[in-house]
C-alpha positions in Angstrom: -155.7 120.8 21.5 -157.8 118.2 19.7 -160.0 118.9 17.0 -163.7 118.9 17.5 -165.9 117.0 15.2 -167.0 118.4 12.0 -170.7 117.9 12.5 -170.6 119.7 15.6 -168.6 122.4 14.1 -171.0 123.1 11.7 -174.1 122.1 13.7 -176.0 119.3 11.8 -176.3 115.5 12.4 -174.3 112.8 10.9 -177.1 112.3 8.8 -177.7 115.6 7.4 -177.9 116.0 3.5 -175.4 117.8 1.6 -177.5 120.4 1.1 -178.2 120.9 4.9 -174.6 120.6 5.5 -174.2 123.7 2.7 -176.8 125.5 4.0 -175.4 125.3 7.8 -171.7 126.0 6.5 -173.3 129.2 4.2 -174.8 130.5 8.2 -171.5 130.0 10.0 -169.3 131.4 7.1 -171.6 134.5 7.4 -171.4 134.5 10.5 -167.6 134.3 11.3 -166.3 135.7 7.9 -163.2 137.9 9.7 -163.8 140.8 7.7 -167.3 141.3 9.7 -165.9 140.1 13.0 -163.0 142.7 13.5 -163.1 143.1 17.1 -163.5 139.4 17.8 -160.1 138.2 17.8 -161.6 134.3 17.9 -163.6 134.8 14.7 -160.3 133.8 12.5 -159.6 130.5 14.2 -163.3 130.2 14.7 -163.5 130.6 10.4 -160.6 128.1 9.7 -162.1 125.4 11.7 -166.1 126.0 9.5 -164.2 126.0 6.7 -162.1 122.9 7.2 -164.9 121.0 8.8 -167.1 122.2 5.1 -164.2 120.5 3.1 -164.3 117.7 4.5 -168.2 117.3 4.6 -168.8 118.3 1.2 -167.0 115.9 -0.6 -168.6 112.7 -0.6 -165.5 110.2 -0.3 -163.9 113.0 2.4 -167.3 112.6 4.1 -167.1 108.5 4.1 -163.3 108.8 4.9 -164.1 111.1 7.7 -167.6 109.2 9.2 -165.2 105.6 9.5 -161.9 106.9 10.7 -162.4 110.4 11.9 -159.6 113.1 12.1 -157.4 110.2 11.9 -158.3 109.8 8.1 -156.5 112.9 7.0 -153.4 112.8 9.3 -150.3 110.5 8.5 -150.8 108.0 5.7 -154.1 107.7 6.2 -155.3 110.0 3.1 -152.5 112.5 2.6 -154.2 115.1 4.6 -155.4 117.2 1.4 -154.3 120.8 -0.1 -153.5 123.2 2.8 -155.4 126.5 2.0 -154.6 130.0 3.8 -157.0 129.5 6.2 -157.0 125.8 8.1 -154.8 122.9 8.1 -155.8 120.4 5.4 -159.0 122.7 4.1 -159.0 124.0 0.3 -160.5 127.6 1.4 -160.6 128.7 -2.0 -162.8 125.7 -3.7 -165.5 125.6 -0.2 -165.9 129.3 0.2 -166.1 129.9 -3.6 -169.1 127.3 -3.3 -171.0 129.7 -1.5 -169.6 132.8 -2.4 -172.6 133.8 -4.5 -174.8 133.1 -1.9 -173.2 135.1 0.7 -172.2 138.0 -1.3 -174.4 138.3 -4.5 -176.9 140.9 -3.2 -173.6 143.2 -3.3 -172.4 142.2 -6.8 -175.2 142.0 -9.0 -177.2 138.4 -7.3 -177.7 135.3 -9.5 -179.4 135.5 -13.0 -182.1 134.3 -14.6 -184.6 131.2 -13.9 -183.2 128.2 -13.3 -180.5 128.9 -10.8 -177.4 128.9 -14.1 -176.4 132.5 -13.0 -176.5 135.3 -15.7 -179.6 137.0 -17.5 -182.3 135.1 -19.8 -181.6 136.3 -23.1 -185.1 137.6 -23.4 -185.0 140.2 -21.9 -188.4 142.6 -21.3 -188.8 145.5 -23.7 -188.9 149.8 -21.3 -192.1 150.7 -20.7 -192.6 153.9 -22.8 -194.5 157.3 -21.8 -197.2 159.4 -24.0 -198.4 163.1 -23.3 -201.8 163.8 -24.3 -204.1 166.5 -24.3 -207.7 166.9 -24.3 -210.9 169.0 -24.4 -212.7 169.4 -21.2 -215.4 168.2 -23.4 -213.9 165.2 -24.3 -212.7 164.4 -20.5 -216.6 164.7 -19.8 -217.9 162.5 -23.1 -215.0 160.0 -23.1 -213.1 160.0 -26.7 -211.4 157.7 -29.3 -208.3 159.1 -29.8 -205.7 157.5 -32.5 -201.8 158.6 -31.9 -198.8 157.7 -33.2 -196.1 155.8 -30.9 -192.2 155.5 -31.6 -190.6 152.7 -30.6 -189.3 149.5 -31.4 -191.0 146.1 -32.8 -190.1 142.3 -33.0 -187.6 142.1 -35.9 -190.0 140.1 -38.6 -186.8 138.3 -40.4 -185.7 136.6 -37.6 -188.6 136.7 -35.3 -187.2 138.3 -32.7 -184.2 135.9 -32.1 -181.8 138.3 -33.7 -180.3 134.9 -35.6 -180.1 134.7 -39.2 -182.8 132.7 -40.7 -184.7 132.8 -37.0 -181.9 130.4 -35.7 -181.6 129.9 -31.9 -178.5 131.7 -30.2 -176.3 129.3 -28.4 -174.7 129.1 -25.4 -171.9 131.7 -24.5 -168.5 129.6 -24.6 -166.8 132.3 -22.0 -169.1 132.5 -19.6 -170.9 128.7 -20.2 -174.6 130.6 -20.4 -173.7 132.3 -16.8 -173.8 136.0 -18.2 -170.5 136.0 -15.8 -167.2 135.9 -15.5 -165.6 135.4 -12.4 -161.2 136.1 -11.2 -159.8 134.8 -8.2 -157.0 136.5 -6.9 -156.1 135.6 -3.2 -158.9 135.6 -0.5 -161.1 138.2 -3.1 -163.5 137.1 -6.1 -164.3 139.7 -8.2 -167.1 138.7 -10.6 -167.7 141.4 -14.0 -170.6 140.6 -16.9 -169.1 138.7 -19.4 -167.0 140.7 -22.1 -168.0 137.7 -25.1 -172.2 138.1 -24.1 -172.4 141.6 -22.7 -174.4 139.5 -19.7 -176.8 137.6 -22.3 -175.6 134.1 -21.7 -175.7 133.9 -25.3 -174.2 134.2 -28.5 -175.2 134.7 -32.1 -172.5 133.7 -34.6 -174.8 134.9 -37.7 -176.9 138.0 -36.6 -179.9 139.5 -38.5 -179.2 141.4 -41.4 -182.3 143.4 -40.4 -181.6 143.8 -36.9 -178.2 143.6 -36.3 -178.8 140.8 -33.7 -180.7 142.4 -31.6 -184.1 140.7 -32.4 -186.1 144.1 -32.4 -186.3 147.2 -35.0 -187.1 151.0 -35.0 -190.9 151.6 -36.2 -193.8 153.6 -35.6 -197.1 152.3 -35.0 -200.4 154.1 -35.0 -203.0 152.7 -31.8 -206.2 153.7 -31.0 -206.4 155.0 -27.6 -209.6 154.6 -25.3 -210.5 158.0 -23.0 -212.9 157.1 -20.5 -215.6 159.4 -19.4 -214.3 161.8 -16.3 -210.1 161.4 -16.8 -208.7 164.4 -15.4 -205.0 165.8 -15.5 -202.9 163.1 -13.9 -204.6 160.6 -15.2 -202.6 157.2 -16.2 -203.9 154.8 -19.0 -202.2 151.3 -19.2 -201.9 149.6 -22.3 -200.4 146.5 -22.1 -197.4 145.3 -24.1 -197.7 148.2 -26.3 -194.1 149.4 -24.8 -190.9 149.0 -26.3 -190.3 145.0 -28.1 -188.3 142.7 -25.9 -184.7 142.0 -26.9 -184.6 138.4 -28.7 -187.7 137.7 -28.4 -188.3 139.2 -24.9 -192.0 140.5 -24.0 -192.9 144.1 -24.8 -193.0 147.0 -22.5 -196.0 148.7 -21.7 -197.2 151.9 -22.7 -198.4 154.8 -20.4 -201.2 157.4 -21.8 -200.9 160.4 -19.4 -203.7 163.1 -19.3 -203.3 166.2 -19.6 -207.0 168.3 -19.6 -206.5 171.7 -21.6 -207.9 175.0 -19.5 -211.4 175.9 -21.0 -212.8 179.5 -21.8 -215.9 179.0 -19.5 -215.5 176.5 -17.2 -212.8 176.3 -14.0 -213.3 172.5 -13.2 -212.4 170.9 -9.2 -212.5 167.4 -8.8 -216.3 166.4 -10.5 -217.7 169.6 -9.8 -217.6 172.5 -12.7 -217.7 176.6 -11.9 -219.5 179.1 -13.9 -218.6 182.7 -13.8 -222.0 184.8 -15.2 -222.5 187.8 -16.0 -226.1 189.4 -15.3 -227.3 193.2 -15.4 -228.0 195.6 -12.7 -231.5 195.6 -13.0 -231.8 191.3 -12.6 -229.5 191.7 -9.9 -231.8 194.5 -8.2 -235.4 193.1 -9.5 -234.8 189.6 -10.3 -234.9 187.5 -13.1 -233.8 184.5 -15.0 -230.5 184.3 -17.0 -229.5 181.3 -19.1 -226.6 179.8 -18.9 -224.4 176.9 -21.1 -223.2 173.6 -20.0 -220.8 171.4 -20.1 -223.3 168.5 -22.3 -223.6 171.5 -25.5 -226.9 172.2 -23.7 -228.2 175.5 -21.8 -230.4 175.6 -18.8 -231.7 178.6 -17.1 -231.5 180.0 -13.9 -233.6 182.3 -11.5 -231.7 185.3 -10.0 -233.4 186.2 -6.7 -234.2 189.8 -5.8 -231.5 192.1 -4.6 -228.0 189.4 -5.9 -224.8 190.5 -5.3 -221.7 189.8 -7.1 -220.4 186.7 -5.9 -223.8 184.9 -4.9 -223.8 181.0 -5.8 -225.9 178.7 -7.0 -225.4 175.3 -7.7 -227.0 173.1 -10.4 -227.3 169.6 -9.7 -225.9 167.0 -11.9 -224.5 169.1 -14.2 -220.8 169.0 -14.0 -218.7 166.3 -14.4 -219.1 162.3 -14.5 -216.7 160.2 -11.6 -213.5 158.4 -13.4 -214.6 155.0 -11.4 -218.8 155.3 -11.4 -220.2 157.2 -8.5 -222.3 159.5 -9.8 -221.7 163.2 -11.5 -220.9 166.3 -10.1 -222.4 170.1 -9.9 -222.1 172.8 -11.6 -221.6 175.7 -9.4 -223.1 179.2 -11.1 -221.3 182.6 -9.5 -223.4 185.9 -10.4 -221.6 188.7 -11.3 -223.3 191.9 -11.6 -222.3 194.3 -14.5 -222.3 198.2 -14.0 -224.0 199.7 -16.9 -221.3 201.8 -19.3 -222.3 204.5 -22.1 -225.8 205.6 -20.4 -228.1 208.0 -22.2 -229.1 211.0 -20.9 -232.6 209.3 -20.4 -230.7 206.6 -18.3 -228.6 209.1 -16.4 -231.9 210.9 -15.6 -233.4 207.8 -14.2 -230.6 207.1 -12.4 -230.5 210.5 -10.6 -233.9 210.0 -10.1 -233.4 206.8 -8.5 -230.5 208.2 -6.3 -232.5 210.9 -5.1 -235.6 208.7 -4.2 -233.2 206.4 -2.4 -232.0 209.2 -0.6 -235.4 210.4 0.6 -235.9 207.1 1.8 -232.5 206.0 3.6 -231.6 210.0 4.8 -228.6 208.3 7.1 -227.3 207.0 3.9 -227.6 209.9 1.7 -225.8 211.8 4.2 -222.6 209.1 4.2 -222.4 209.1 0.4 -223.0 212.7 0.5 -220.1 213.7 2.6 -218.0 210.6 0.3 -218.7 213.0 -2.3 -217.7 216.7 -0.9 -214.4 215.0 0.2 -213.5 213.9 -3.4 -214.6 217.0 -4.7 -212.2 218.6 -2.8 -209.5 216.6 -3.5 -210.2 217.6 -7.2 -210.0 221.3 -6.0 
């Protein structure tokens, strides 16, 4: 059966770069790779002939060879018809699909490296972003704070400036890996690609570390920063503080450092969103006859309040623009006052007098209601006989 023509095999023009022509070979290869084509019992032969057709076309005197005498340049003595590889006549498998191997495969085995397309990870690598708990004062949430803490951590090594090199020196080149942070071992069909053993994945070496550091460009220290609290943070709140994380490694950029809020309960105040409630206590006689009862705020400041005639316990009333300010503008919130009337404890005998006095009067006046509480009465009584 006679061949058909490489360009058609792989779908591009005789003039077609040899990126184009890489870039068609990586679809087919994909496409055809056995292992993903298990029911198709064409796919094999189908794979042999994209991977011949590649070897051929990739190689720039193959490519002239094959563009002036065709097939015919690799059969007889007309250019030794090349290695032989497991999978096509005349095709070295191993050297075309190892070209695009990466490319194909590297999502499942780690991708390329850094910048720049040489495979393996920058040297510089980016310092963790780090995490700080703190607490504060409803107060302070409502006021905004300065607030100075104290942050482990790591910092740029000062001796060698962060390279991890004696004397500051640059690290050079990994002679294992070649600065690819990888290593790579062929063994039939399979390439199995590990981090480099010499550069732990760097791409580089140091042959004289830091004395200070150890070669790591970055040492153990506390620092002490002054922390901003805006006006209105609640529990949950995040603060950002850019590059005040962990140092990088060799010179690497710093982390970041996360401030999260925690606001403490307070003895007065229940606090929802921007809005603050008040639990106050008032008499039985305000409650009854009205009055005015003052209560504090959240600002250090008191205001006062008229009770209506005849409150209950658990009657609201809301004071406007007195709770708490918005994180992100938008105004402030209300504080919310719930009454709570107090039943008087320890009476006199005056007061107990006035009382029965008052209980009898009511009882003249709301008869249908004396009789209910009356009857409430003779059936506890007789309980307590």
């Amino acid at each position: 059966m006679a061949k058909r023509d490489f360009y058609e095999v792989l779908g591009v023009s005789r003039g077609a770069s040899a990126e184009e022509i890489k870039k068609a070979y990586r679809g087919k290869a994909k496409e055809l790779h056995p292992d993903r084509n298990q029911d198709n019992p064409q796919a094999e032969a189908q794979f042999k002939e994209v991977n011949e057709a590649y070897d051929v076309l990739k190689d720039g005197d193959k490519k002239a060879a094959y563009d002036r005498y065709g097939h015919a340049a690799f059969e007889g003595g007309m250019g030794g018809g090349g290695p032989r590889g497991p999978y096509g006549q005349g095709a070295d498998f191993s050297s075309a699909f190892s070209d695009v191997f990466e490319d194909l495969f590297g999502d499942f085995m780690g991708g390329r490296g850094g910048p720049g397309g040489g495979g393996g990870r920058s040297r510089a690598t980016r310092g963790s972003d780090l995490r700080y708990n703190m607490r504060v004062t409803l107060e302070e949430a409502f006021k905004g704070a300065q607030k100075t803490i104290t942050v482990p951590g790591s910092a740029a090594c000062g001796a060698c400036n962060g390279t991890g090199a004696e004397g500051g020196a640059e690290p050079q080149t990994c002679p294992t890996c070649s600065g690819l942070g990888k290593v790579r071992a062929q063994n039939g069909f399979f390439t199995v690609e590990r981090t480099c053993p010499t550069c732990g994945g760097q791409g580089q070496v140091v042959k004289n570390p830091c004395r200070v550091c150890h070669g790591s460009g970055r040492i153990e220290k506390e620092r002490t920063l002054s922390v901003n609290i805006p006006a209105g943070v609640e529990t949950g709140t995040r603060i950002r503080l850019a590059g005040e994380g962990e140092a990088g490694m060799r010179g690497g950029p710093s982390g970041d450092l996360y401030i999260f809020i925690e606001v403490r309960e307070h003895a007065i105040f229940q606090r929802d969103g921007v809005n603050l409630f008040c639990r106050v206590p008032v008499s039985m006689v305000s409650a009854a006859l009205g009055g005015e009862v003052e209560v504090p705020t959240i600002d250090g400041g008191r205001s006062k309040v008229k009770v209506p005639v005849g409150s209950q316990s658990g009657r609201q009333m809301r004071l406007r623009g007195k709770g708490m300010p918005a994180l992100r503008g938008g105004g402030i919130g209300d504080m919310v006052i719930e009454l709570a009337v107090e039943t008087p404890v320890n009476l006199t005998a005056r007061q107990k007098e006035l009382l029965d006095e008052f209980q009898r009067i009511q009882a003249e006046n709301n008869p249908e209601g004396a009789s209910f509480f009356q009857k409430v009465k003779s059936f506890w009584d007789g309980m307590k006989g």
